[in-house]
C-alpha positions in Angstrom: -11.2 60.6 19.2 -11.4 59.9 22.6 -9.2 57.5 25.0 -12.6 55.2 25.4 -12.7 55.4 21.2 -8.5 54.1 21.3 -9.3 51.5 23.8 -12.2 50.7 22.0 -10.8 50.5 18.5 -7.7 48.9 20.1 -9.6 45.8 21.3 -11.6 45.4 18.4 -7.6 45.0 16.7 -6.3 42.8 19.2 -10.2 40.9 18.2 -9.7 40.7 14.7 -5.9 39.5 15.2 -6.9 37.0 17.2 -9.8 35.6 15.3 -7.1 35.7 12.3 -4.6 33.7 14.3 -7.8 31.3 15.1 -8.9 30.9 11.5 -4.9 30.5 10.2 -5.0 27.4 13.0 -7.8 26.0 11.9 -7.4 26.0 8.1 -3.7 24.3 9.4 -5.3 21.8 11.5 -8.0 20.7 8.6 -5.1 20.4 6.1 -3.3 18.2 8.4 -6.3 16.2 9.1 -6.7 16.1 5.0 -3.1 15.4 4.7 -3.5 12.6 7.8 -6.4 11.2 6.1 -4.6 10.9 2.7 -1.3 9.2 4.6 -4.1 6.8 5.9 -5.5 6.4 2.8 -2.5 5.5 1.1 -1.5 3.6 3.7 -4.6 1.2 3.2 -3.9 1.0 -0.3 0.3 -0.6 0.1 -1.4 -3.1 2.9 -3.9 -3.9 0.2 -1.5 -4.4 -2.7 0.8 -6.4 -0.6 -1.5 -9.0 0.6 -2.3 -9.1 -2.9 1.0 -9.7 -4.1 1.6 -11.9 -1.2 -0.8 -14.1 -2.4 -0.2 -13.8 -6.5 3.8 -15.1 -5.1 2.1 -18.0 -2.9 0.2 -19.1 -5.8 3.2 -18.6 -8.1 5.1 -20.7 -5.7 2.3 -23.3 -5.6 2.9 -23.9 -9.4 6.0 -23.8 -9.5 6.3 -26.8 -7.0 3.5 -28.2 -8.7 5.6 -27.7 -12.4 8.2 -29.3 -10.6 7.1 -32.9 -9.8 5.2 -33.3 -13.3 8.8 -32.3 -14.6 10.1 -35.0 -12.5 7.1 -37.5 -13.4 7.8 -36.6 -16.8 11.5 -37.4 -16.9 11.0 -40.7 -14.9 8.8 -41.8 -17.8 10.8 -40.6 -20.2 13.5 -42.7 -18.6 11.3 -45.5 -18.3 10.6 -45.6 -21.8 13.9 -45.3 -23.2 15.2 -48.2 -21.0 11.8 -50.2 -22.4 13.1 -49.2 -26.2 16.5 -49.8 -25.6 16.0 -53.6 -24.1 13.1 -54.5 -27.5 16.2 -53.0 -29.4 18.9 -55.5 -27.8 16.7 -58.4 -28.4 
């Protein structure tokens, strides 16, 4: 073998190492960008499910307030009409 052969066959090396190197970084690079996009993904999903919940709770509370005054109609009446009772009852 010849020094030109060495040279030769020691380039095509350093070639093949390098276009190793370059195909390990990009295989790296698309799993971050598939990991990225999965973060992102996810991401989208929380915000979704919170405004959801957000507005399941405001609609809870909505009823709730809403429970509230007919449970204080309610017990005014009721009040009402056991005063009415009790007064036929004293006559």
């Amino acid at each position: 073998m010849t020094s030109t052969d060495k040279t030769i066959d020691a380039a095509l090396a350093e070639l093949r190492q390098a276009i190793s190197g370059l195909d390990n970084a990009v295989d790296a690079r698309l799993d971050r960008q598939r990991e990225t996009g999965e973060i992102e993904g996810e991401v989208r999903r929380v915000h979704a499910d919170r405004s959801k919940l957000a507005q399941e709770l405001d609609q809870a509370e909505f009823r709730a307030n809403r429970l509230e005054e007919v449970n204080r109609e309610v017990s005014r009446r009721l009040v009402t009409a056991m005063e009415t009772i009790r007064a036929v009852l004293d006559r």
